[in-house]
C-alpha positions, 0 to 999 in steps of 0.5 A: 500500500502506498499513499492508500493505494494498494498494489497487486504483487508477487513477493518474489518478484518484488524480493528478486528485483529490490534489495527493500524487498529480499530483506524484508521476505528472504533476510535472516528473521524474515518472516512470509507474514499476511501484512501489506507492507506501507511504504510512506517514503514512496509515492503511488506513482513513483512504486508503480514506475518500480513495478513496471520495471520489477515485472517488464524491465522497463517503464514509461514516466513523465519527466515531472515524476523522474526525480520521484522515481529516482528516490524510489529506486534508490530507497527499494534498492533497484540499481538498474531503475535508478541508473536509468533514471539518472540517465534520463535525468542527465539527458534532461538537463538544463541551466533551470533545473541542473542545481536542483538534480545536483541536490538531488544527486548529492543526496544519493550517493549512488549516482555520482555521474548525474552530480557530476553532470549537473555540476558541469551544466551548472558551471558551462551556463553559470550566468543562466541558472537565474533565480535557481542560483539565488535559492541554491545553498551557498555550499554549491554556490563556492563549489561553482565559484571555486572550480577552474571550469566556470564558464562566465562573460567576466569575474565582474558578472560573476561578482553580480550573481554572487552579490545577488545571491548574498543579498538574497540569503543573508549569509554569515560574513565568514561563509561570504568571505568563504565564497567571495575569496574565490573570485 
């Protein structure tokens, strides 16, 4: 069941595709007991998504629901799905979105090559992330302002933005002295 909706499945798929799923019925004390299992860090759509790919290995989702699913995959223990969806999420970035899947991707540490990628848009369209530069955590903005790859028309644009960013967040003076040695 998962946000009230339930699901219709095979124990043994669900065991041999999702690491989530071996534990709770093949682990050691595991026991085959009549429970649905809840899963409230999953959304509906997204358990679907991992369904689909658990029964057909493959599935069909929105690119609203991709970083759901990525979650899914990465908190059920579905490597191959959440490889996809890092895959899917990389071919799908863009300077309004890459700081966000870099969060995204930072917290997972199983897609290393989605943050990357992210970052590296990031830094190619600094001056056009806009507004998601001024909501990024300053942590990510001195790793942009800092790498020797940032792509910008002068330090003086770059300054801006920073400027921008500080004015907008109100950061401690010693974490702006952290990000503004760097430029």
């Amino acid at each position: 069941t998962v946000e009230g909706r339930d699901f219709a499945c095979h124990r043994l798929v669900l065991a041999a595709g999702s690491q989530f799923f071996e534990g709770k019925y093949c682990g050691s004390g595991a026991a085959m007991v009549a429970e649905q299992p809840q899963l409230p860090q999953t959304s509906a759509a997204a358990f679907a998504a991992c369904l689909d790919f658990l029964y057909a290995g493959c599935c069909s989702v929105g690119e609203g629901e991709l970083v759901a699913v990525l979650h899914a995959a990465n908190f059920l223990g579905v490597p191959a799905l959440e490889r996809s969806a890092a895959g899917a999420l990389a071919a799908r970035l863009a300077p309004e979105n890459a700081l966000a899947v870099w969060s995204v991707a930072e917290r997972l540490t199983s897609v290393p090559q989605l943050e990357e990628a992210a970052k590296e848009t990031a830094l190619a369209a600094f001056e056009e992330l806009g507004e998601s530069l001024l909501e990024a955590p300053l942590a990510q903005v001195e790793a942009l302002v800092s790498d020797d790859w940032l792509t910008a028309r002068s330090e003086e644009a770059v300054f801006s933005l920073v400027a921008r960013v500080a004015e907008k967040q109100r950061p401690a003076e010693a974490a702006l002295l952290a990000v503004l040695r760097h430029l």
